[in-house]
C-alpha positions in Angstrom: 37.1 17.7 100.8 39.6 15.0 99.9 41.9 17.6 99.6 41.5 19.0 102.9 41.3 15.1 104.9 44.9 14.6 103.6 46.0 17.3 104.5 44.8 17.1 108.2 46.1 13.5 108.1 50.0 14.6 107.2 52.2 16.0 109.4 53.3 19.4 108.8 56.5 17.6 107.5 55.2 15.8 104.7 52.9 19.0 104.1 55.2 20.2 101.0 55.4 17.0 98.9 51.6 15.9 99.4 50.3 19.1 97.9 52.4 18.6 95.1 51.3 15.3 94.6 47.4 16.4 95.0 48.3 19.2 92.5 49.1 16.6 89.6 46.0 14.7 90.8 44.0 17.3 90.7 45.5 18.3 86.8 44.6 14.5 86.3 41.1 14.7 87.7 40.1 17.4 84.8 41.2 15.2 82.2 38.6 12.8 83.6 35.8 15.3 82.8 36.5 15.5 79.2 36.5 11.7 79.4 33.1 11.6 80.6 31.7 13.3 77.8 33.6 10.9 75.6 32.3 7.9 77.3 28.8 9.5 76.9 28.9 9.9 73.2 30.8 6.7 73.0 27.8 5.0 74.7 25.6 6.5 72.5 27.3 5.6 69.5 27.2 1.7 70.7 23.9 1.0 72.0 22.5 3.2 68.7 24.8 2.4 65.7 22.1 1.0 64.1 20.1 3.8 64.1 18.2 4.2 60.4 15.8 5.8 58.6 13.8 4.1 56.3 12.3 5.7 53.5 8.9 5.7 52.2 8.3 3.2 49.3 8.5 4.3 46.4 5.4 4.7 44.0 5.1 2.2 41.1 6.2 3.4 38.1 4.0 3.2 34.8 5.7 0.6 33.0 5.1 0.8 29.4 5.4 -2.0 27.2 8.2 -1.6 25.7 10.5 -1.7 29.2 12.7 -4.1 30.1 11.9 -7.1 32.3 15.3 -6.8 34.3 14.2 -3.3 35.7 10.9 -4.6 37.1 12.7 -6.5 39.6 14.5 -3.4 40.9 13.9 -2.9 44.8 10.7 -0.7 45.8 12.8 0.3 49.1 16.0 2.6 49.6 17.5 2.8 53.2 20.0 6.0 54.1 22.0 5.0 57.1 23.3 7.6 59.2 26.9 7.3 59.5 28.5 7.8 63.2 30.2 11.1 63.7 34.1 11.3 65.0 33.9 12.0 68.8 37.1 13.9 68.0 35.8 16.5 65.9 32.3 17.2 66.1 30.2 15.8 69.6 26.8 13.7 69.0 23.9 14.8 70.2 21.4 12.2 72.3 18.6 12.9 70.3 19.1 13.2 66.6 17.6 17.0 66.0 15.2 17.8 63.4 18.2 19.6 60.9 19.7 15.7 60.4 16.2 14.3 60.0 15.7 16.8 57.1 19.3 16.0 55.6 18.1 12.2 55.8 15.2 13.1 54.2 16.4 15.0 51.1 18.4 12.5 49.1 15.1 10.2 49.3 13.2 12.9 48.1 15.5 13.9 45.2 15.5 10.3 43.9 11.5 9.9 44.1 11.3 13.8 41.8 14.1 11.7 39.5 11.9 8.8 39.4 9.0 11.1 38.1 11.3 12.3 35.9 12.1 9.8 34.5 8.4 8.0 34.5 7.2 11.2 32.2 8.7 9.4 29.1 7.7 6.1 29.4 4.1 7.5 29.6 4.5 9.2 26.0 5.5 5.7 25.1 2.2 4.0 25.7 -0.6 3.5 23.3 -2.9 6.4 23.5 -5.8 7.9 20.9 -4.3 10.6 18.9 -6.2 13.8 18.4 -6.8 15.2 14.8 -6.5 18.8 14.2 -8.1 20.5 11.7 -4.7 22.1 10.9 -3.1 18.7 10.3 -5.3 17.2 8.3 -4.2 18.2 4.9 -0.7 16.6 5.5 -2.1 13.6 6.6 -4.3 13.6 3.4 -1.8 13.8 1.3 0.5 10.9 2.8 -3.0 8.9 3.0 -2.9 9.1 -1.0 0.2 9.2 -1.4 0.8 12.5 -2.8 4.2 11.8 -4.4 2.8 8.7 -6.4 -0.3 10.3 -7.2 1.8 13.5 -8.5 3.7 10.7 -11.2 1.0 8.9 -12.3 -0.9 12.6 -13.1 2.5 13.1 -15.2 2.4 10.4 -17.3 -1.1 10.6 -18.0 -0.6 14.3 -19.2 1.9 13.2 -21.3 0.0 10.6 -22.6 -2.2 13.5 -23.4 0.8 15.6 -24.8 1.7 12.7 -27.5 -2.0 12.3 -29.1 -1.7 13.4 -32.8 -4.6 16.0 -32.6 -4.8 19.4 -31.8 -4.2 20.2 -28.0 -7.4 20.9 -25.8 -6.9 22.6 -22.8 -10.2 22.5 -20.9 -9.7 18.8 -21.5 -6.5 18.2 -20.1 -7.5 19.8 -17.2 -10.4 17.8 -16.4 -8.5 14.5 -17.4 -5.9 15.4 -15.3 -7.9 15.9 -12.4 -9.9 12.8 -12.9 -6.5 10.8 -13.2 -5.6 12.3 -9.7 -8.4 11.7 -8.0 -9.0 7.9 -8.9 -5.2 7.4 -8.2 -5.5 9.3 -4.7 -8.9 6.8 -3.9 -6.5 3.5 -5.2 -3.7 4.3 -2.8 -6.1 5.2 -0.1 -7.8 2.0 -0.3 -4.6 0.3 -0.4 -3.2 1.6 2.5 -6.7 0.4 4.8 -6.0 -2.6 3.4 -2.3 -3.0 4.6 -2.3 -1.5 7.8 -1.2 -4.8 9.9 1.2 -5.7 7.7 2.6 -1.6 7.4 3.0 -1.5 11.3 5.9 -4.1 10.9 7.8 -2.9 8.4 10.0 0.5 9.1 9.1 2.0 5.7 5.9 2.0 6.2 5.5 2.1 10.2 4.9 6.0 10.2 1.7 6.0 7.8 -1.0 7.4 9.0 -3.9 4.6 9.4 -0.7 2.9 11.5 0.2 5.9 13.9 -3.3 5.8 14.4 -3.4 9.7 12.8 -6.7 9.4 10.8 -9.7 6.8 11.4 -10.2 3.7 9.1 -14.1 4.9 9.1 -12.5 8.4 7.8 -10.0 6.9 5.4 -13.0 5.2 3.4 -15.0 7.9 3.2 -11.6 9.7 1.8 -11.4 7.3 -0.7 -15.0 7.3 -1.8 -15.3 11.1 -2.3 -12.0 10.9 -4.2 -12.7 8.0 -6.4 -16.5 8.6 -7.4 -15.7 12.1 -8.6 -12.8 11.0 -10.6 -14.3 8.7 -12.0 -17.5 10.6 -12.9 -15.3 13.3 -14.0 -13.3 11.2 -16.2 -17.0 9.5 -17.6 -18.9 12.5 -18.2 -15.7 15.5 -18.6 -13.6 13.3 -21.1 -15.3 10.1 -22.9 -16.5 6.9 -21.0 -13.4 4.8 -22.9 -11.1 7.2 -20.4 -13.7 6.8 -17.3 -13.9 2.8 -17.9 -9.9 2.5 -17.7 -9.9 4.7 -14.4 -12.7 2.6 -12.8 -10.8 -0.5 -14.2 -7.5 0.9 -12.7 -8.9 1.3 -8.9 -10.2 -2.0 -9.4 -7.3 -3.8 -10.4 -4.7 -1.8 -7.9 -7.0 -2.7 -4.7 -8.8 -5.8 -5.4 -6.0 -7.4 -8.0 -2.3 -6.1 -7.0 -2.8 -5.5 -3.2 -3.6 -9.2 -2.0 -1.0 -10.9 -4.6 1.5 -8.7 -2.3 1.4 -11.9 0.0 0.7 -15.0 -2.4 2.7 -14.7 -5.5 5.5 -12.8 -6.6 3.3 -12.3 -9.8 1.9 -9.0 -8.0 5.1 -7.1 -9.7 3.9 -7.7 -13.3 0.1 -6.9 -12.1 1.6 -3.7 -10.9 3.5 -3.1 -13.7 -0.1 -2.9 -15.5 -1.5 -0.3 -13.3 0.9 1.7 -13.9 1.2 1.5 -17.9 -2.6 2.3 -17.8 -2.2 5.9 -16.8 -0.3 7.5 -20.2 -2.9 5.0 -22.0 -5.6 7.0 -20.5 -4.2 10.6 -21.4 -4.3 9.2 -25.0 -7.7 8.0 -25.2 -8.6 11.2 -23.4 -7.3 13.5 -26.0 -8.2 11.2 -28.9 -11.3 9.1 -27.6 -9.6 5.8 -29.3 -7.2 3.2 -28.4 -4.2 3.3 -30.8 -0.8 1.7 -31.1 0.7 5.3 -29.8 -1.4 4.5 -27.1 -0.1 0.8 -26.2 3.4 2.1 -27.1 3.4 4.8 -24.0 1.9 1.9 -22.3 4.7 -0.6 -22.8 7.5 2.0 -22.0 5.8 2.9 -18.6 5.3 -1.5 -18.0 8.8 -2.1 -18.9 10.4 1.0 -16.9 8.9 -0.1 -13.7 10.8 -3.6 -13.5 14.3 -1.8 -13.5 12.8 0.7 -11.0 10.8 -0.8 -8.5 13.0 -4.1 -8.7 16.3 -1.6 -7.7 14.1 -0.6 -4.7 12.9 -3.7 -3.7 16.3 -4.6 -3.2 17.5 -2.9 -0.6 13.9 -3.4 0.9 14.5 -6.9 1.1 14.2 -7.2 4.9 11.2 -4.7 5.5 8.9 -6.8 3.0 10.3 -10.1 4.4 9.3 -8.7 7.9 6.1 -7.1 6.5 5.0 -11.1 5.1 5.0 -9.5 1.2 5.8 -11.8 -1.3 8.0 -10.3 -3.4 11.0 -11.2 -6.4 13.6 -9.9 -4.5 12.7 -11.8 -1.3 11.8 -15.3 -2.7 13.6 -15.3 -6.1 16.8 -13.0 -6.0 17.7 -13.8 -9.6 14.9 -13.6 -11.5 14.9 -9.7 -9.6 18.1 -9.1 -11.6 17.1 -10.8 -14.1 14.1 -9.0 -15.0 15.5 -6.1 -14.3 18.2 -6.1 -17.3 15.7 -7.6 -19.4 13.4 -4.5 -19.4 16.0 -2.2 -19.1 17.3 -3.3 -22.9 13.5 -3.4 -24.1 13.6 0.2 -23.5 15.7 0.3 -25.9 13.5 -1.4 -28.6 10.2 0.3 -27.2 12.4 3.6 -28.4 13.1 2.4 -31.5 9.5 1.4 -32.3 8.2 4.8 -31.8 8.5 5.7 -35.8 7.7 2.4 -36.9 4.2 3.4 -35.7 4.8 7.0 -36.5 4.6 8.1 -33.1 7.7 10.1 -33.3 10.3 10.8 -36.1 13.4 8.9 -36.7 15.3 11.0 -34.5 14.0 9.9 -31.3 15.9 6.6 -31.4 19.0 8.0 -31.8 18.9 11.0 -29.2 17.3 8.7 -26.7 19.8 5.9 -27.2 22.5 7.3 -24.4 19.9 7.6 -21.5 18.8 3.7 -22.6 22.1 2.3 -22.6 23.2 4.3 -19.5 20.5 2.6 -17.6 20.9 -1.1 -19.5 24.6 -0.7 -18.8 22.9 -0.3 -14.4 20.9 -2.8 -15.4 23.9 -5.2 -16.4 25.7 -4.2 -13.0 23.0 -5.0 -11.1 22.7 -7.9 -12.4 26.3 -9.5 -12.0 26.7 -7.1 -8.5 23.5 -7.6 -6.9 24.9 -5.3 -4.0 22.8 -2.7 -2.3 25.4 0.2 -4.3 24.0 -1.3 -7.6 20.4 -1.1 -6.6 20.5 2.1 -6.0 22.4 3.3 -8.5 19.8 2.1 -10.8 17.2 3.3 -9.1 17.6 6.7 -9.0 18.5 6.5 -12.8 15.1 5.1 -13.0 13.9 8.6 -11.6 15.6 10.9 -14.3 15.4 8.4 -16.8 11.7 8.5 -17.5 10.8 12.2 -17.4 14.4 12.8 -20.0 13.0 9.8 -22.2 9.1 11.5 -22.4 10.6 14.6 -22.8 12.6 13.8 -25.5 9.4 12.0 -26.7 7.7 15.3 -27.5 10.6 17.2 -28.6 10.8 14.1 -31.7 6.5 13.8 -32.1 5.1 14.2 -35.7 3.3 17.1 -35.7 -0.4 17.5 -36.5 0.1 19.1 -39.4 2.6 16.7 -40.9 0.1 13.9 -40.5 -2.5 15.8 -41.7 -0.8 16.7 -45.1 -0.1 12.8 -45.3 -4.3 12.3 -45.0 -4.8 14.1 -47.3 -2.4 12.5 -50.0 -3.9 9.5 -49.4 -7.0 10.7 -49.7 -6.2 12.2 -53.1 -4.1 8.9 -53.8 -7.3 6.8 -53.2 -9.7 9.2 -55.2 -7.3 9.3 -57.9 -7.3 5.6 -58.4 -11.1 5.1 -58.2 -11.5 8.2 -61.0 -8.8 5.6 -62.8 -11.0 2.6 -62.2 -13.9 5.0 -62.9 -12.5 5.8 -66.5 -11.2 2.2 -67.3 -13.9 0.0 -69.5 
């Protein structure tokens, strides 16, 4: 219409230019449209920029105990903005459809599945009761007696057993064995219900059973009990009642004596050194029914081995025991550990050369046991001027192949039976003789 009032209005002159000139206008007018639009999303962009969408808050997570206290202040709330689209590119709608509300949506979605993800852990963190299976329960038996410890303590009793000077008596051994094993599994149950809250802080001791919460204190007892009765009865009734006393005596004085001195005296090392000198004692008075020097002879070379050995591992143990509140050499006296130490390691060395003196063994033993002594006096001395965690163990896992090579050579050098019965009997003919002399004299 504009177009045709201008044109009325011109002369028919001025007809020619003015239609070229409403002919750019025109050209200029459809630019205008594709302004409009612009302006529209433009508008909309403005009066809407801070268009959001909030998310839902998150659900608390189930803190265990052993999270941080910097991540419980984290924020409950995340907030995706929508960022504005370039009006160049891509137009903007006036309502925002449902496909952006999903894309909004998403991200806070994936990080609430990642927090669940990451929640499923610290739940397996957190102090729960543990099932027992029936399956399980033989492993967790044998770690509650210590299985490894018991399995020693059998040894040296059977070659406690092995050394008597009488003829060997198999149906005895067996039952003396057993009986040693049992009484030792009861001990080191009872110790270890005894020691659970001081076990839980120490990291070599943390994963015992009665501290994982594996086994029951109630069933742990009543482990011990059918262990230790038994044993004992066994050891009563089976072998002698000299062999059943020192295995009553034994429980007694590993639970009631050694285990409390733990944390009051560093004196607990030489108490434990008598527990386990006892054992060999009791495989000789099993096979013999007596106590004899043979008998306190094993006995002293199983008290003066354990200083080298268990003082080496205390060592390196120094901060678990310290942690754990046990009152131990190498904690609270760090030279008398190394001290003590050497000074068994060379009575070894004397114990071995008393063995024919009390004719234990032949003259022999000495001399082909002398290496294996001086190898671990010559630790012993190192340890002692070192006191380095290298030294420690180096001595102690001598300690370990010492004391089987040293009671297997042992028996390879012990008297025979009939040896010492030939000497009987000479000086019982001797002695017969001289009263038949005596007899004969006015």
């Amino acid at each position: 219409g504009l177009f045709v009032w201008r044109l009325k209005g011109a002369g028919p002159r001025h007809s020619p230019c003015h239609f070229v000139h409403l002919c750019r206008a025109a050209s200029g007018r459809l630019i205008t449209f594709q302004y409009f639009n612009f302006l529209k999303r433009m508008y909309v962009t403005q009066y809407h920029k801070d268009l959001s969408q909030r998310a839902k808050p998150k659900s608390d997570p189930v803190v265990s105990p052993f999270h941080d206290l910097q991540q419980l202040d984290q924020e409950k709330k995340v907030i995706h903005k929508i960022s504005p689209v370039s009006p160049v590119n891509q137009p903007w709608p006036e309502t925002p459809g449902r496909n952006e509300l999903r894309e909004v949506k998403s991200p806070a979605g994936s990080e609430a599945s990642a927090t669940a993800a990451r929640a499923e852990p610290r739940e397996d963190r957190q102090w729960k009761e543990m099932k027992l299976r029936l399956d399980e329960l033989p492993g967790i038996l044998a770690r509650l007696s210590k299985i490894k410890l018991t399995a020693l303590v059998v040894g040296t009793a059977s070659a406690g057993f092995a050394m008597a000077p009488v003829p060997f008596d198999l149906p005895c051994f067996l039952l003396a064995s057993l009986g040693t094993g049992l009484a030792s599994c009861a001990a080191n149950s009872i110790n270890q219900f005894f020691e659970v809250p001081f076990d839980s802080n120490m990291n070599r001791t943390k994963n015992r059973p009665l501290v994982r919460g594996q086994i029951s204190p109630l069933l742990a007892v009543c482990f011990a009990a059918s262990c230790g009765v038994p044993g004992v009865a066994l050891l009563t009734l089976g072998v002698n009642p000299l062999t059943g006393a020192l295995g009553a005596f034994n429980i007694f004085l590993y639970t009631c004596c050694y285990t409390p001195m733990k944390r009051m005296s560093i004196a607990n090392t030489w108490v434990g050194a008598v527990v386990g000198a006892i054992p060999p004692v009791m495989g000789w008075t099993a096979a013999t029914g007596s106590l004899d020097a043979g008998a306190l002879l094993l006995g002293g070379i199983l008290y003066s081995w354990q200083f080298p050995h268990f003082n080496a591992l205390s060592w390196g143990l120094r901060e678990d025991y310290s942690r754990g509140g046990y009152c131990m050499m190498s904690v609270t006296h760090p030279g008398l550990c190394r001290r003590v130490a050497l000074r068994h390691c060379l009575a070894l060395i004397g114990l071995s050369a008393l063995a024919p003196v009390l004719d234990v063994t032949t003259w022999t033993f000495p001399i082909v046991s002398l290496p294996i002594n001086l190898y671990i006096s010559y630790l012993g001395f190192r340890f002692y001027r070192d006191a380095d965690r290298s030294s420690s163990r180096k001595l102690f896992f001598c300690s370990l192949w010492h004391l089987p090579m040293l009671l297997l050579v042992m028996f390879t050098c012990k008297k025979s039976v009939l040896d010492k019965e030939d000497k009987d009997d000479l000086l019982g003919k001797g002695e017969s003789h001289g009263r038949a002399m005596e007899i004969r004299m006015p």
